[in-house]
C-alpha angles and dihedrals in degrees: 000000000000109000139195097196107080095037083061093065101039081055096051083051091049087045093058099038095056094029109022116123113231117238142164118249148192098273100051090243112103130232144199108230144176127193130233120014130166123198124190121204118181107214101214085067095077128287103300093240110148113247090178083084131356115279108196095233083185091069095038091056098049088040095058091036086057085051090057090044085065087234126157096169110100094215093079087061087039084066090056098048077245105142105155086117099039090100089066094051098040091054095056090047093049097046092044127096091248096065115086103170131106119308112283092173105153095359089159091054093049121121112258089223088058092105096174095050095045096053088049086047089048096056102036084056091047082058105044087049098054082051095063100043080046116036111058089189091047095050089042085060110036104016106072119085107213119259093332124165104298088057108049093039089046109026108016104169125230133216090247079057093250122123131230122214096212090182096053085044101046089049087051087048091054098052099047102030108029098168098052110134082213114076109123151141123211118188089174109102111176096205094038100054099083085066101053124106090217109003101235115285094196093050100170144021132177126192122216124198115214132165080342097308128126121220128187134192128188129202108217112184093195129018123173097223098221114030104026102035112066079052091057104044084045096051097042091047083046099046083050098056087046092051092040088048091053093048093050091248142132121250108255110173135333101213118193120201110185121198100194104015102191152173122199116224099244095059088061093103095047096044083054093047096051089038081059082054120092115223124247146212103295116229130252127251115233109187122182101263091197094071122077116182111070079228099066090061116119127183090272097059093072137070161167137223133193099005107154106156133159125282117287123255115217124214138170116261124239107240 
């Protein structure tokens, strides 16, 4: 089947990439950025997973369960060989008193030719893994991220000290009042941002309900091109086929407005490499039909079929 969704990405790279402006950032690393991009990806189309490189669709369905546990505590993904937050984690735990290991200062801003460095970063991070999954009292401690996600989508507090699940609300909203212009999820707590580990990249989403189909578009107010994005554009199409299951509606559109759409600079090989790359056939989604709460799903539940993409192409992450 032809597709739009996957050429939309590969223009915003090559956008950037012409037309991007050059800037200094939080990590050290440099990016090219533009600011302000909208995709479209119509969902009947076929599931927007890249095939111009392998996306590990594993790690994008436990990461967005443990969103709608609730959950901030990393163990939860380490259970599911899921270790795209693990950075986050590693870097309280080594720059805290209790480490007493060799100097990881700046280990996201190493070198990757720096041998030496990366076998001592591999096994500290073997260790402070097994840690988590073993030491409740470890994992208790360094394993949780702040008021990440999970918390704020499933237990925002209030200033009367109650909490709103703003997940379980926006689906009954759905149900009884389809045409609210006010069906939205907001992961972006002012208050609660300091004590973040990463204050929340995809801040907002708002659902829309059409000829008995359900849309959804995020705000995300920064997205690395390369690395973060196809995650983002997979778990929020995702996150809509499960909502729309559970309402007893069709998929319409996911739409993906991006504030700071950027590419390290270190990711310029690899975003050369993917853009010489033709896309493919997507995949199809397969969701467990018996169930019928977004909460019941497990990994399992959940599937692809006919996905056949590209090699993956692997890059260092930005801490």
């Amino acid at each position: 089947m032809v597709h739009t969704s996957e050429y939309q990405y590969l223009d915003l790279c090559k956008h950037i990439l012409n037309s991007g402006s050059d800037r200094g950032d939080r990590t050290g690393t440099g990016t090219r950025s533009i600011f302000g991009h909208q995709m479209r990806f119509d969902l009947n189309e076929g599931f927007p997973l890249l095939t111009t490189k392998r996306v590990p669709f594993r790690l994008i369905v436990s990461e967005l369960l443990w969103f709608l546990n609730g959950d901030t505590n990393i163990r939860y993904l380490l259970k599911h060989n899921n270790n795209i937050w693990n950075e986050w984690a590693f870097k309280k735990w080594v720059e805290s008193d209790e480490y007493d290991g060799p100097d990881m200062t700046n280990f996201g801003l190493r070198s990757q030719e720096d041998l030496e460095f990366n076998d001592q970063y591999q096994k500290q991070m073997e260790q402070f893994k097994k840690s988590i999954l073993e030491n409740d009292q470890f994992a208790e401690k360094f394993g949780h991220l702040g008021d990440v996600y999970g918390k704020q989508w499933r237990h925002w507090k209030t200033t009367q000290n109650e909490t709103i699940d703003q997940i379980a609300d926006v689906i009954n909203k759905i149900k009884t009042s389809p045409e609210s212009r006010r069906l939205i999820v907001s992961a972006w707590n002012p208050e609660d941002v300091p004590s973040m580990a990463l204050p929340p990249c995809h801040t907002l989403f708002q659902f829309y309900v059409s000829n008995g189909k359900l849309s959804c578009q995020l705000y995300q107010r920064s997205g690395d091109v390369f690395l973060g994005i196809p995650f983002n554009i997979a778990s929020y199409s995702l996150l809509t086929h499960l909502i729309a299951h559970e309402c007893g509606l069709g998929v319409g559109e996911f739409i993906h407005t991006i504030g700071d759409a950027h590419i390290y600079h270190n990711h310029f090989d690899q975003v050369k490499e993917q853009l010489s790359r033709n896309p493919r056939e997507l995949p199809r989604l397969s969701i467990n039909k018996e169930l019928e709460s977004i909460f019941d799903f497990d990994v399992n539940d959940i599937k692809l079929d006919n996905y056949n993409p590209h090699p993956a192409i692997k890059a260092p992450i930005a801490v």
